[in-house]
DRENDO-1510 file (C-alpha; in Angstrom, 1 decimal, always signed):
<recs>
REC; n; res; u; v; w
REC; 1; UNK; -24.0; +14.0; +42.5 .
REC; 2; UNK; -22.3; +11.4; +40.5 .
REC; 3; UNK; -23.7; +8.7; +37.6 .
REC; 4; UNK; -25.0; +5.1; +37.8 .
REC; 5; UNK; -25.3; +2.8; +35.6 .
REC; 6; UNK; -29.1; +1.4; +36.1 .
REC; 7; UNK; -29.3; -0.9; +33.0 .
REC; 8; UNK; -27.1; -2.4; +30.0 .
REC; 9; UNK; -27.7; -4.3; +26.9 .
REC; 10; UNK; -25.4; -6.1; +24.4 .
REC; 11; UNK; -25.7; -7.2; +20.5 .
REC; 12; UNK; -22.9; -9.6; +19.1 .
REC; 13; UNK; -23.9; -10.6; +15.6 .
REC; 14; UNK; -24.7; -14.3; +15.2 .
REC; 15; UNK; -22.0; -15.4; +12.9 .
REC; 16; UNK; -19.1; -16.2; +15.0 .
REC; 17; UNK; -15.5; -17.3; +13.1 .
REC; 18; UNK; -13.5; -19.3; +15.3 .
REC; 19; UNK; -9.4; -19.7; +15.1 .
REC; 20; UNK; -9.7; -22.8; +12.6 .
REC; 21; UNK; -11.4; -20.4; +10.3 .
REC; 22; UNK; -8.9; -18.1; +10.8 .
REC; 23; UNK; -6.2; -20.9; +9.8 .
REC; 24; UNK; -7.6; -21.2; +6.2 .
REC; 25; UNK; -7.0; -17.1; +5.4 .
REC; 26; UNK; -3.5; -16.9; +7.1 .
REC; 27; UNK; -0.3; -18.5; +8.4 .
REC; 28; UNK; -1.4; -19.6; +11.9 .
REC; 29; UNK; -2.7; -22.0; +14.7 .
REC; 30; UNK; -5.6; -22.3; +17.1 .
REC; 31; UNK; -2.9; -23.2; +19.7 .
REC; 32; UNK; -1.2; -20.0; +18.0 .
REC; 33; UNK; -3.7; -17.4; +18.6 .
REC; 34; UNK; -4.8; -18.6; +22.0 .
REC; 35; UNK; -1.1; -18.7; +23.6 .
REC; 36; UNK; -0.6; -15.1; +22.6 .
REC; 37; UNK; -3.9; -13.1; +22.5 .
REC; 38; UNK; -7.1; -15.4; +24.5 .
REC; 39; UNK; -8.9; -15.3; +21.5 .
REC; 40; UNK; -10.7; -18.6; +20.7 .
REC; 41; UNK; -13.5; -16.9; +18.2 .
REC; 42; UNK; -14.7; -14.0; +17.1 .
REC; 43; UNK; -18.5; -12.4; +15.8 .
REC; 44; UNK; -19.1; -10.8; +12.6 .
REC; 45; UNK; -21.2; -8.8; +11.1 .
REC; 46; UNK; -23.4; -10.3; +8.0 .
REC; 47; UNK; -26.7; -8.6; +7.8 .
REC; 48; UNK; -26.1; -6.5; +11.0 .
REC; 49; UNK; -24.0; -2.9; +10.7 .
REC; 50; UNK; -22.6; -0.6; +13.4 .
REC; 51; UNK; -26.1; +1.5; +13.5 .
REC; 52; UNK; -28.6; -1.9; +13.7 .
REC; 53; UNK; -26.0; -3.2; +16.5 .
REC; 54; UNK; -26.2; +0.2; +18.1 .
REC; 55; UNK; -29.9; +0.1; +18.6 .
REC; 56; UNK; -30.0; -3.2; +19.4 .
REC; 57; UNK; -27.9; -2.8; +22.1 .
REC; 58; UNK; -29.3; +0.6; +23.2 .
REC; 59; UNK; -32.6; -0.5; +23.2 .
REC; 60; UNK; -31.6; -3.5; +25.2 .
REC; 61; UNK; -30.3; -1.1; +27.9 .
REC; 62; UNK; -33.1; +1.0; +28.3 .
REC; 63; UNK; -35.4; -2.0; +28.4 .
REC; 64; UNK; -33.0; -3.3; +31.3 .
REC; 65; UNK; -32.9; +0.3; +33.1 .
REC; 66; UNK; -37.2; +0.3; +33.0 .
REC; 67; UNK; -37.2; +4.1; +31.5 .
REC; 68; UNK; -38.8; +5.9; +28.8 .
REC; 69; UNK; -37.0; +6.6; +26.1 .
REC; 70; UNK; -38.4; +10.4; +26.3 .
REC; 71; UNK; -36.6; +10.2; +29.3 .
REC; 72; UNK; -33.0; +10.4; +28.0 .
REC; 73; UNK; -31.1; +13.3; +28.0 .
REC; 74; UNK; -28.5; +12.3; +25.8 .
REC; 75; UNK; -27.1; +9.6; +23.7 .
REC; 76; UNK; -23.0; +9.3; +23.3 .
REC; 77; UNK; -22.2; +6.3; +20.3 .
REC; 78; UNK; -18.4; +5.5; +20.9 .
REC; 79; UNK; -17.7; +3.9; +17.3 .
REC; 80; UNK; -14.4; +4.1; +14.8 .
REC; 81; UNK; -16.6; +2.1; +12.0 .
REC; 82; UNK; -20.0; +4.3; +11.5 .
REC; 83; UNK; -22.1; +3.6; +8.2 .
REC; 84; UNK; -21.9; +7.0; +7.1 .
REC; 85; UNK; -20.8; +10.0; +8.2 .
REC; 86; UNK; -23.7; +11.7; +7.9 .
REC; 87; UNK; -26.3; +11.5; +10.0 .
REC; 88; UNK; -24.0; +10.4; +13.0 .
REC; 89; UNK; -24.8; +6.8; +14.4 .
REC; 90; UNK; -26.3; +8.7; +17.9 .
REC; 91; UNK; -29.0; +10.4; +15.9 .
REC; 92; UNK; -30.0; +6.9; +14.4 .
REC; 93; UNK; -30.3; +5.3; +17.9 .
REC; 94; UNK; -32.5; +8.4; +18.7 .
REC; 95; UNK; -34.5; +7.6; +15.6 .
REC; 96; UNK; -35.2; +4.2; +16.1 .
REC; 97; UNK; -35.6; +4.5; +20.2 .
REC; 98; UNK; -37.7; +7.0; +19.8 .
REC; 99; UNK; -35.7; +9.5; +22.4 .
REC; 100; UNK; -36.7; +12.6; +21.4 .
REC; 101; UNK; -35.5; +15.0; +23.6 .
REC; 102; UNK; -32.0; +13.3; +23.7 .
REC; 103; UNK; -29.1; +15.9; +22.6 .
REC; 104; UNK; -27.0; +13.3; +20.4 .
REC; 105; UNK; -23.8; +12.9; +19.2 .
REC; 106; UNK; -20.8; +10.6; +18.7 .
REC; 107; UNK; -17.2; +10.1; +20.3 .
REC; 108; UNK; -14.0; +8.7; +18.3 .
REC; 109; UNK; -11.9; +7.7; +20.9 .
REC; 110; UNK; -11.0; +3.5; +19.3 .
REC; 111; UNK; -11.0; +1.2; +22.5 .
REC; 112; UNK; -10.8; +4.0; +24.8 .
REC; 113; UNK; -14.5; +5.4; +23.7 .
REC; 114; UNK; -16.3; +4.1; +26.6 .
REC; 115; UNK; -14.4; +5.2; +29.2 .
REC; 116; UNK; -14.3; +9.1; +27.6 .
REC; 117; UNK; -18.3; +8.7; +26.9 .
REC; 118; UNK; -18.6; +8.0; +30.7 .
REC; 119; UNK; -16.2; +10.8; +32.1 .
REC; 120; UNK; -18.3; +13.6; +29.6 .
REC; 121; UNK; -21.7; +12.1; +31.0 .
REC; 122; UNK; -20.2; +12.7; +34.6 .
REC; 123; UNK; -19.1; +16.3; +33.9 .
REC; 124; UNK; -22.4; +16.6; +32.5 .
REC; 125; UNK; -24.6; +15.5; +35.2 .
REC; 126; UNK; -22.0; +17.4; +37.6 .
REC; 127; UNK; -22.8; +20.6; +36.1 .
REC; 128; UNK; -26.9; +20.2; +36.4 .
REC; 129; UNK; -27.2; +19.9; +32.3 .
REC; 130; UNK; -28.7; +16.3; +32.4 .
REC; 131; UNK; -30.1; +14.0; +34.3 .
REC; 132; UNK; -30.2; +10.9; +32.1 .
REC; 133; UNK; -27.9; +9.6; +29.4 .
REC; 134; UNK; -27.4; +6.2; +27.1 .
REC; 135; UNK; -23.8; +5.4; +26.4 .
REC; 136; UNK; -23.4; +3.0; +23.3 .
REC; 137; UNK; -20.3; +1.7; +21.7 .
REC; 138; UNK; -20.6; -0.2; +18.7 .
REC; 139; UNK; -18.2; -1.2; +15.7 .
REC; 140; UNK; -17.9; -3.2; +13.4 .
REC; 141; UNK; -14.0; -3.9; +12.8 .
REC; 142; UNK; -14.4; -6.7; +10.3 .
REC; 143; UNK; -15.0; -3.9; +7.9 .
REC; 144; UNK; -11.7; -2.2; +8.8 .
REC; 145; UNK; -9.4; -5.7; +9.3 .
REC; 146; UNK; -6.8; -6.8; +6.8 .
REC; 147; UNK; -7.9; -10.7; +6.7 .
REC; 148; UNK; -4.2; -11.0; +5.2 .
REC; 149; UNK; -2.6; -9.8; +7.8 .
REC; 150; UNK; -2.0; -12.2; +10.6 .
REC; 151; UNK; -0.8; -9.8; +13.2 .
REC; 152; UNK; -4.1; -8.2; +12.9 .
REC; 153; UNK; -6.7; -10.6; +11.7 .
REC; 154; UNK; -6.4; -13.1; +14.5 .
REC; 155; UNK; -7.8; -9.9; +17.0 .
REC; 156; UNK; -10.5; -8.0; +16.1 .
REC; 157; UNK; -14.3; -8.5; +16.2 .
REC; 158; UNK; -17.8; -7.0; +15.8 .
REC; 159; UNK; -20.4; -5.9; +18.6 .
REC; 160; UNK; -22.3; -3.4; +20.8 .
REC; 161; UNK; -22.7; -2.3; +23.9 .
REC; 162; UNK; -24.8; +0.1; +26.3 .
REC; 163; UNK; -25.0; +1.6; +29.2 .
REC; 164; UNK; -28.0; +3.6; +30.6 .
REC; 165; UNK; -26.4; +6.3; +33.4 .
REC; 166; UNK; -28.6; +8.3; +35.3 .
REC; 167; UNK; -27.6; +11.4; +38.0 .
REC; 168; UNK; -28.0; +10.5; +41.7 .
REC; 169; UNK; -26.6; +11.5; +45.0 .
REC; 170; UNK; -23.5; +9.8; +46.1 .
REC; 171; UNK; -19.6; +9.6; +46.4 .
REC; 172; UNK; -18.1; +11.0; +43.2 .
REC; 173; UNK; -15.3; +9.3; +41.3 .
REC; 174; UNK; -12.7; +11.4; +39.4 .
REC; 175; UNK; -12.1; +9.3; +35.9 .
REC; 176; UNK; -8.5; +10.2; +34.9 .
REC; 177; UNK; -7.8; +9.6; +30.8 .
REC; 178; UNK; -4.6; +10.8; +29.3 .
REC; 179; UNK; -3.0; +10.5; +25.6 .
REC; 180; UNK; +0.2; +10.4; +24.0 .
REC; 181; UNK; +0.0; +11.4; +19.8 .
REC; 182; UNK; +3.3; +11.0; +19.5 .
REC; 183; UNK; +2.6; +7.3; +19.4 .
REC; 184; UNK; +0.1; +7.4; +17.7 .
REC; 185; UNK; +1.6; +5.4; +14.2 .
REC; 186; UNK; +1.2; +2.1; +16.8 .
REC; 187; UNK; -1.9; +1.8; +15.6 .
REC; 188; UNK; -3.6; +3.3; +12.4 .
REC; 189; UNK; -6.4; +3.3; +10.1 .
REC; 190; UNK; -6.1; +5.8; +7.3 .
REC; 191; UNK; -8.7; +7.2; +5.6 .
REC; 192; UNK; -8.9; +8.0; +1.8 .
REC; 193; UNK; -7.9; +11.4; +2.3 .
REC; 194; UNK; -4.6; +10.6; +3.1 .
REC; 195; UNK; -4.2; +9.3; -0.7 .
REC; 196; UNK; -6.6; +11.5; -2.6 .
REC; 197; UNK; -4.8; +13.9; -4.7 .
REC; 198; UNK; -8.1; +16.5; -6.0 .
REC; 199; UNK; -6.1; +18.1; -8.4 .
REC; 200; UNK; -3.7; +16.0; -10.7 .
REC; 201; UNK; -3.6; +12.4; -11.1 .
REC; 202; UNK; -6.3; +10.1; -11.8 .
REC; 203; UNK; -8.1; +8.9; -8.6 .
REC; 204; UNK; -7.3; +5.0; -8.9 .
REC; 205; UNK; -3.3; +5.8; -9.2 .
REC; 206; UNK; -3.5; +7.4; -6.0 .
REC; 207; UNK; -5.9; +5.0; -3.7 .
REC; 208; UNK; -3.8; +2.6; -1.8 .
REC; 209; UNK; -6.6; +0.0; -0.5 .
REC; 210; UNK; -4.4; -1.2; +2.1 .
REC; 211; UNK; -3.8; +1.6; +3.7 .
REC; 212; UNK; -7.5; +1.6; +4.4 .
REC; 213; UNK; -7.5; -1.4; +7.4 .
REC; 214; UNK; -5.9; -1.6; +10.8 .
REC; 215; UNK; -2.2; -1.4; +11.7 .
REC; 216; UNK; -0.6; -2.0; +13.9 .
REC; 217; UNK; +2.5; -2.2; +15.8 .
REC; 218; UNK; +1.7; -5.3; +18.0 .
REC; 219; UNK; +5.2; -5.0; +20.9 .
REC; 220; UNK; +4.9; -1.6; +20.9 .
REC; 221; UNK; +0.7; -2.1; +21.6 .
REC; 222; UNK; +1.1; -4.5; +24.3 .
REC; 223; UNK; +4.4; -2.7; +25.8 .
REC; 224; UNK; +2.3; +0.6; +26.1 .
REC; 225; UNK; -1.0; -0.9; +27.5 .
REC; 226; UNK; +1.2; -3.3; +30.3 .
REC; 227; UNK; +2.7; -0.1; +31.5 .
REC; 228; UNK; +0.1; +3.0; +31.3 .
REC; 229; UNK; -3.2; +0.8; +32.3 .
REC; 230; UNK; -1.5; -0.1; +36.1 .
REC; 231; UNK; -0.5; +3.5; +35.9 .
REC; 232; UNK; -3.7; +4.8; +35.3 .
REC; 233; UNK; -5.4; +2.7; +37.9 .
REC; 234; UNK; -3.5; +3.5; +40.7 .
REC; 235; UNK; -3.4; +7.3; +39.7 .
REC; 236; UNK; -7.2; +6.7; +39.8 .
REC; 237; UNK; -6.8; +5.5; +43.1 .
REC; 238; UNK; -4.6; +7.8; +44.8 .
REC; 239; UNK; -6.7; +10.6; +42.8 .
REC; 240; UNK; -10.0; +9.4; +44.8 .
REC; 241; UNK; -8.8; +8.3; +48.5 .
REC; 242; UNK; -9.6; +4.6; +47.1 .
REC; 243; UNK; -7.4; +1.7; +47.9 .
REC; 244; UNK; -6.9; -1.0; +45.7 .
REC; 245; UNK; -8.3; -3.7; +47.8 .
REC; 246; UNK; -11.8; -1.9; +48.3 .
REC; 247; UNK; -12.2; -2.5; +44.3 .
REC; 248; UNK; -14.3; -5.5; +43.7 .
REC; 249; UNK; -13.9; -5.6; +40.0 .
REC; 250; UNK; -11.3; -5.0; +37.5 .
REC; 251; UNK; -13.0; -4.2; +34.1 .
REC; 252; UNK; -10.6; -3.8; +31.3 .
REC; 253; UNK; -10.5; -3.4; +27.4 .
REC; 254; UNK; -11.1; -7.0; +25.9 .
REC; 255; UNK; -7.5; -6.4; +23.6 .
REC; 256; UNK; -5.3; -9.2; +24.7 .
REC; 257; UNK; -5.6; -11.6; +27.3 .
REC; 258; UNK; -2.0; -11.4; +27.9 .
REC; 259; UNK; -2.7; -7.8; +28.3 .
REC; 260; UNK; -4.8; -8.6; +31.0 .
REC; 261; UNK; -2.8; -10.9; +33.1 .
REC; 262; UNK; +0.1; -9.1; +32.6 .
REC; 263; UNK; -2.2; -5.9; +34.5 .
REC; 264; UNK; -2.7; -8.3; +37.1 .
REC; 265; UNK; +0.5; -9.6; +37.8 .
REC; 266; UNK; +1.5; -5.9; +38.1 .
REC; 267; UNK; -0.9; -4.5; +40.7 .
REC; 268; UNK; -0.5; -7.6; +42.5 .
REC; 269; UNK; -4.3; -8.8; +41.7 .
REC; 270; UNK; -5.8; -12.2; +41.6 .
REC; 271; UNK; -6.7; -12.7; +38.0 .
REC; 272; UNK; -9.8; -13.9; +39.2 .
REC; 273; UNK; -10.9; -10.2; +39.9 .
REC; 274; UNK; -10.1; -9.3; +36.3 .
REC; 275; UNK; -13.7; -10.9; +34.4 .
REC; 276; UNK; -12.3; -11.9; +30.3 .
REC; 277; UNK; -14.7; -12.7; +27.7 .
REC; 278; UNK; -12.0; -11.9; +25.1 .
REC; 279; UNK; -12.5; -15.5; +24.4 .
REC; 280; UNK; -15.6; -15.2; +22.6 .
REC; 281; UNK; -15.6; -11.8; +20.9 .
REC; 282; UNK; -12.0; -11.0; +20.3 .
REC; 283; UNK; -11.1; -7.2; +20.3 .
REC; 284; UNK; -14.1; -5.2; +20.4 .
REC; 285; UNK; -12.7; -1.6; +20.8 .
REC; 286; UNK; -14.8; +0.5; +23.1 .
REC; 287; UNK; -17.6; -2.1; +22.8 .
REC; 288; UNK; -15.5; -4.6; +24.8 .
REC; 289; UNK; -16.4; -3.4; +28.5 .
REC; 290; UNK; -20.2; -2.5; +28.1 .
REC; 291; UNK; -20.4; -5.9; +26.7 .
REC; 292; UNK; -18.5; -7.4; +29.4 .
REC; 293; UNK; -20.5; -5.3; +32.0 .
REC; 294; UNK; -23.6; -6.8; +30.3 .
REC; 295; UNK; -22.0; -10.2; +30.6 .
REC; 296; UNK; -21.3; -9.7; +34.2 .
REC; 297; UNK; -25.0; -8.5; +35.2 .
REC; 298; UNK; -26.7; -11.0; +33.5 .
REC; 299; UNK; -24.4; -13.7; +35.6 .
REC; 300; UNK; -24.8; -12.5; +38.8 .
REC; 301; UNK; -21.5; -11.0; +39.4 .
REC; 302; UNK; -22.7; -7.6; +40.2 .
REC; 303; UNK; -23.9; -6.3; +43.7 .
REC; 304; UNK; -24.9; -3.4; +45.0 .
REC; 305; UNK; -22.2; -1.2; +46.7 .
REC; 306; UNK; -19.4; -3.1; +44.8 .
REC; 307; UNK; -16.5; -0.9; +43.3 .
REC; 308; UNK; -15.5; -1.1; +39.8 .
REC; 309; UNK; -12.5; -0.1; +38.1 .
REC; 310; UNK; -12.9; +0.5; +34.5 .
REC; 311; UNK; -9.9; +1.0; +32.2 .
REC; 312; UNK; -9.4; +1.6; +28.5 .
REC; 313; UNK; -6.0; +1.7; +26.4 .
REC; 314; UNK; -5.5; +2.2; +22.3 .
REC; 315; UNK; -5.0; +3.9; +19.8 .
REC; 316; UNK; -4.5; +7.7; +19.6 .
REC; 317; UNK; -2.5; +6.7; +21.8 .
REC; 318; UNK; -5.5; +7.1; +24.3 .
REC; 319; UNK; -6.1; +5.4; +27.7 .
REC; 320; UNK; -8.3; +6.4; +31.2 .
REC; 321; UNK; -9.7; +4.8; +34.0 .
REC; 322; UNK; -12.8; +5.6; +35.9 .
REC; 323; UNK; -14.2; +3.9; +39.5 .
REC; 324; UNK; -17.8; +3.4; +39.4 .
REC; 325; UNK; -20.0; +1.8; +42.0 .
REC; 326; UNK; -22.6; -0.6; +41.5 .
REC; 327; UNK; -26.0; +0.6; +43.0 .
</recs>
């Protein structure tokens, strides 16, 4: 028993910011940004929120897969940037799909989300619990980005995407995800708690509002993911009796083109087998590879019986891989 993705969908809002936008908040070039990250723009959200992308993109998945909504099982939402906290975002996708006897919930796990939504959907169709499940990923980073801060401005983006997995008999892949919390200042987002004193003090001496966006250490980022992700790809490998030649695909977080090519060049890979479309949505976190495996559908690209290697790397530190094959 193992899990296959049978339909995807993708939301990215409509107002894209391109690098010459970017120019006019900070210190920086077009030719700047796309030497050293890929990006050439970047969507963000105006009307749209992580929940309305979330749907958008869930219900575009399960339109693509030709199910029921009543036929989920269960709904995972990967997301770092939810409306609320209460209800979770999962239980609003449920809501407005109309999935009612989905078991919901969501998954903080930054740009490695997707790839630890997919292993738990595995280990739940592997022990009989479900048989049907809709994987979404959706933030909305604008809301947590620094548009002062050039290291990080220049990266990050907003969008969804969605996977519809459902149990059926075939070769099973072992994902393989691993973490590291003693790096884990790399690459922060602090919440208010950090800074809220609840006895003593008044509350607006003690709120820090920069402490409330993305940082990040960008060398030690890009020196992490260049080493662990052609780790974890070949553990993957070796872990499941797969050689690297019999993968057709090489689907990576959208992070850093640089990233990507520098993956490559490591396993000794043809950059043509690693799709980017880092280009157009910047940083996405764990949106980045269902809305690249979206991308890729739509286009052709996929065929039955073709191997896929998936692979995820941020903050926590966090980072995984999982084989998948098309069907």
């Amino acid at each position: 028993m193992t899990g296959y993705i049978i339909g995807t969908g993708a939301y990215a809002p409509s107002l894209a910011i391109d690098n010459h936008e970017i120019e006019k908040l900070v210190e920086t070039s077009d030719e700047w940004i796309r030497e050293r990250t890929g990006v050439v723009r970047r969507h963000i959200v105006g009307t749209e929120t992580t929940v309305s992308m979330a749907i958008e993109a869930g219900r575009r998945a399960v339109e693509d897969a030709g199910i029921a909504p009543e036929e989920i099982d269960l709904i995972l939402v990967s997301t770092i940037s939810p409306n609320a906290i209460l209800p979770c975002v999962a239980c609003r996708v449920q809501e407005a799909l109309g999935a009612v006897n989905a078991a919901c919930y969501d998954l903080s796990a930054a740009c490695t989300g997707f790839i630890l939504a997919y292993s738990t959907v595995l280990a739940y169709m592997a022990g009989g619990m479900i048989k049907t499940a809709l994987i979404v990923a959706s933030d909305s980073l604008s809301n947590l980005t620094n548009w002062e801060d050039r290291g990080t401005c220049i990266l990050f983006g907003d969008g969804a995407g969605a996977a519809v997995v459902r149990a059926g008999d075939g070769p099973f892949y072992l994902p393989v995800t691993h973490a590291d919390g003693s790096l884990g200042d790399s690459l922060t987002c602090r919440s208010r708690q950090d800074h809220h004193q609840v006895f003593g003090g008044s509350l607006a001496e003690t709120y820090d509002d920069a402490s409330y966006y993305i940082e990040m250490d960008g060398k030690a980022i890009f020196q992490f993911a260049v080493r662990k992700v052609p780790e974890v790809i070949r553990e993957t490998l070796q872990k499941n009796n797969v050689r690297q030649e019999e993968i057709d695909w090489f689907v990576l977080h959208q992070a850093n083109g640089r990233i990507i090519e520098s993956v490559a060049k490591r396993l000794g890979e043809p950059l043509e087998k690693f799709p980017m479309n880092v280009q157009e949505y910047g940083n996405t976190s764990s949106s980045s590879i269902p809305l690249l495996l979206d991308e890729m559908k739509k286009k052709g690209m996929l065929q039955p019986g073709q191997k896929l290697m998936l692979a995820g790397f941020g903050a926590g530190l966090l980072w995984g891989a999982a084989i998948l094959e098309w069907k």
